[in-house]
N, C-alpha and C positions, 0 to 999 in steps of 0.2 A: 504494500500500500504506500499509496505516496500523497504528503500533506504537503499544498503550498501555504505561507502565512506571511503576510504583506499589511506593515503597517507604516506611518512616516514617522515615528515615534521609536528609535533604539531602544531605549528603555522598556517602552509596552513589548515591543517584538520580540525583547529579549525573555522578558517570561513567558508572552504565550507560547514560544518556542520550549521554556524549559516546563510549563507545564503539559504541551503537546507529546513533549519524550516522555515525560514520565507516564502517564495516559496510555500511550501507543508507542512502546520501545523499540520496536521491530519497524515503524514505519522509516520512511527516507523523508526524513524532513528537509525543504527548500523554503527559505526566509531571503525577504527582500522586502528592503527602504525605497527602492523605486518601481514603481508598479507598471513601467515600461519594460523594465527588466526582468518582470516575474510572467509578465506574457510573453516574454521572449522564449525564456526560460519553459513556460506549459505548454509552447508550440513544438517542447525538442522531447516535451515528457510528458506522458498520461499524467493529468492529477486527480484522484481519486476524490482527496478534499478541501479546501482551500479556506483558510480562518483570512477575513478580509475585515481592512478601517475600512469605513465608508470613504472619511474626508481623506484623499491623496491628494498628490499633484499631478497635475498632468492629464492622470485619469483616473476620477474618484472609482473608488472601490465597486460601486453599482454598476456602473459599466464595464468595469475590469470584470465581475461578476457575469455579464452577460454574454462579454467575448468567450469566458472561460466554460460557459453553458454551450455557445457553438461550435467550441472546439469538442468537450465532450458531455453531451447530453447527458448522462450520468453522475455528471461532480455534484457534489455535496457540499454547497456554498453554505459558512455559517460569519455570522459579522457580529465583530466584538468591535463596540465602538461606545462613546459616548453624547451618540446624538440619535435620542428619542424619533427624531422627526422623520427619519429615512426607514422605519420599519414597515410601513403600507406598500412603499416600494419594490423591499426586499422583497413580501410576500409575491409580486406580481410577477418576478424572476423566478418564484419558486425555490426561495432560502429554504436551506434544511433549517437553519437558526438564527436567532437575533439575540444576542446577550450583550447588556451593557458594562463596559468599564466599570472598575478592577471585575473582569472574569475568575471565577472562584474554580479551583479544580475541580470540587464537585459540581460546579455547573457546566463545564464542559464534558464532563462527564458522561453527563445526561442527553447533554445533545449526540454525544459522539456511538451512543449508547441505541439513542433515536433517532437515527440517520432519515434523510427523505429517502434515499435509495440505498440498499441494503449492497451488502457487498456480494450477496447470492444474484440478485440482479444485472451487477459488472461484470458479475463472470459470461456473461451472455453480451456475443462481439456480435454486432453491426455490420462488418463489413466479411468475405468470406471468398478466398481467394484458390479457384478450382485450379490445377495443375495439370493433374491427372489423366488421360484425354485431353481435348483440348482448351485450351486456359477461357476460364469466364471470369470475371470480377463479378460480384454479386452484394449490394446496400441493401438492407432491412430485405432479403428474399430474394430480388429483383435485378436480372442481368441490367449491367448499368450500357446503354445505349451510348456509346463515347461519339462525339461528331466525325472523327477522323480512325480509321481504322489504325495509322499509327500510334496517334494517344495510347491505346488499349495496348498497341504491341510495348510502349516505353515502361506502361502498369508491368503489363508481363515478365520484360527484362527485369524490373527490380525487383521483381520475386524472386526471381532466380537467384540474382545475386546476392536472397537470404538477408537482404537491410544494408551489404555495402555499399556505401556513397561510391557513385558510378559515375563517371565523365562524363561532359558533352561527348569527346572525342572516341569513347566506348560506346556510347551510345551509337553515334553516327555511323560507327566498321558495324556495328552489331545488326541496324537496322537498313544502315543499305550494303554495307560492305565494301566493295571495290568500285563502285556507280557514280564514279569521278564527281568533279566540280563540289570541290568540299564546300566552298565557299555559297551555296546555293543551297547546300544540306545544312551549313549553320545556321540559316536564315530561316530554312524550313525547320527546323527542330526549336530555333527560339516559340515560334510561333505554334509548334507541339507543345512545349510547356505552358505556353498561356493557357494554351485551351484545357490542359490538364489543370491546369491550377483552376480556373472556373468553372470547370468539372467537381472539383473536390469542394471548390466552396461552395456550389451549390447543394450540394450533400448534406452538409455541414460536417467535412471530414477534412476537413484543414490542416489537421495534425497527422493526419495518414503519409502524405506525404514531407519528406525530412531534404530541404534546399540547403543547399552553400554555392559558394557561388564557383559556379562551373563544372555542378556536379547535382545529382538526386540521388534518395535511398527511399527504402517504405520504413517505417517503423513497425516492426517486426512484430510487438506486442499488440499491435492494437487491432490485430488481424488475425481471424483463423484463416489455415492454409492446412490444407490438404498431406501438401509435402512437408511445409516444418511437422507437423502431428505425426506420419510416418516416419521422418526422422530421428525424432526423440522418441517416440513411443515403439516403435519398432512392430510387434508384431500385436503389442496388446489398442495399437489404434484403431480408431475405429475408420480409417482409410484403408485401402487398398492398395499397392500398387501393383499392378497388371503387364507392365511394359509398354504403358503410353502416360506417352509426358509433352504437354505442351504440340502437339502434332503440328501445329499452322505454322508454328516458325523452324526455319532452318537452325539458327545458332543456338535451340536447344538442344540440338543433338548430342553436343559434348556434355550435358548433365545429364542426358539420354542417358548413354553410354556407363556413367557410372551408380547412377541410380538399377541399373541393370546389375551390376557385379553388387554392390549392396544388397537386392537382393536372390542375389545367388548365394550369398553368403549367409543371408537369414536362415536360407531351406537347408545349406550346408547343415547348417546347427542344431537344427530343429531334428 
């Protein structure tokens, strides 16, 4: 589990941090004084729950609150603050909590106790990424209709590549390969990420995909995938693998190939 906690106040931040550990010792606590930097920061990391002041700079807490709902419909917004007046508010975002300064351990407690959304709920992913045969991306059920059929092939490539941050310049041998005029396929792959990025934020899966600059990954957690499940799970998964992987593209062939010896090696053993 992961709590983000953002106040403008060192002092307050500093104990709801140190009564957050105590509470929740196993969680990854993330604390931040600027609330630009803590969305920066939830756009690179699932956050489970997020303890928010209303009054920031830059960008009060309510709104930080609502980015952090489109990133994951799930989070468990609770605000420790000392202003009465922002709690009809909070309700409207769908706060798991509203407690007023000094927060008592045992009042976070109670919230944390009484989540709006449970963590049996998180464990159920939104997005569902088919390998198997041949690749579908799939939101709440629903094969996602990408405008460009390359969009869908660059989703695909970063599955494969298991969350590693991949080049333009990987991307571009991967999806055209040898089909000269590089300089025509940068321009066309810019304008492939656009349309995946408004692809994703229409979703509201903003955090699915993980940007730097001159390069993309998926964030690995925030997806089920067919093949990570067979891969950790091995044979107690509840996937399959048959000896089709990805059929529509050529440059899967080489994870083809070893997803093949893996499992020969499963039946080996068995």
């Amino acid at each position: 589990m992961r709590i983000l906690a953002v106040d403008a106040s060192e002092q307050s931040l500093r104990e709801t941090a140190r009564i957050a550990a105590a509470l929740e010792p196993e969680a990854e606590l993330m604390t931040f004084l600027d609330p630009l930097e803590a969305l920066a920061a939830a756009r690179q990391h699932e956050i489970d729950i997020a303890l928010l002041e209303t009054e920031l700079p830059e960008l009060n807490g309510l709104d930080l609150g609502r980015y952090l709902r489109d990133l994951y419909p799930l989070a468990n917004l609770i605000y420790l603050t000392d202003q009465r007046r922002h709690g009809y508010e909070a309700l409207t975002i769908h706060a798991s909590g509203y407690l007023l300064k000094p927060a008592t351990e045992d009042a976070l407690r109670r919230e944390l106790r009484d989540l709006r959304y449970s963590r049996e709920d998180k464990s159920h992913k939104r997005v569902f990424a088919q390998t198997f045969g041949n690749f579908e991306f799939f939101v709440d059920g629903k094969s996602v209709p990408f405008k460009y059929s390359r969009t869908k092939e660059i989703v695909a490539l970063l599955v494969n590549n298991l969350g590693a941050q991949t080049t333009n310049g990987e991307i571009i041998a991967a999806l055209w390969e040898d089909d000269g005029d590089p300089e025509k396929k940068a321009s066309y792959l810019s304008n492939l990420r656009q349309d995946l990025q408004n692809t994703m934020t229409r979703l509201n899966l903003s955090g699915i995909i993980v940007k730097q600059r001159g390069s993309l990954g998926i964030a690995t957690d925030r997806i089920e995938c067919d093949l990570y499940d067979w891969l950790e799970k091995k044979q107690a998964s509840r996937y399959h693998y048959l000896g089709d992987y990805m059929n529509q593209y050529s440059w899967a062939e080489y994870v083809h190939a070893e997803l093949d010896e893996i499992s020969y090696n499963m039946q080996e053993e068995d």
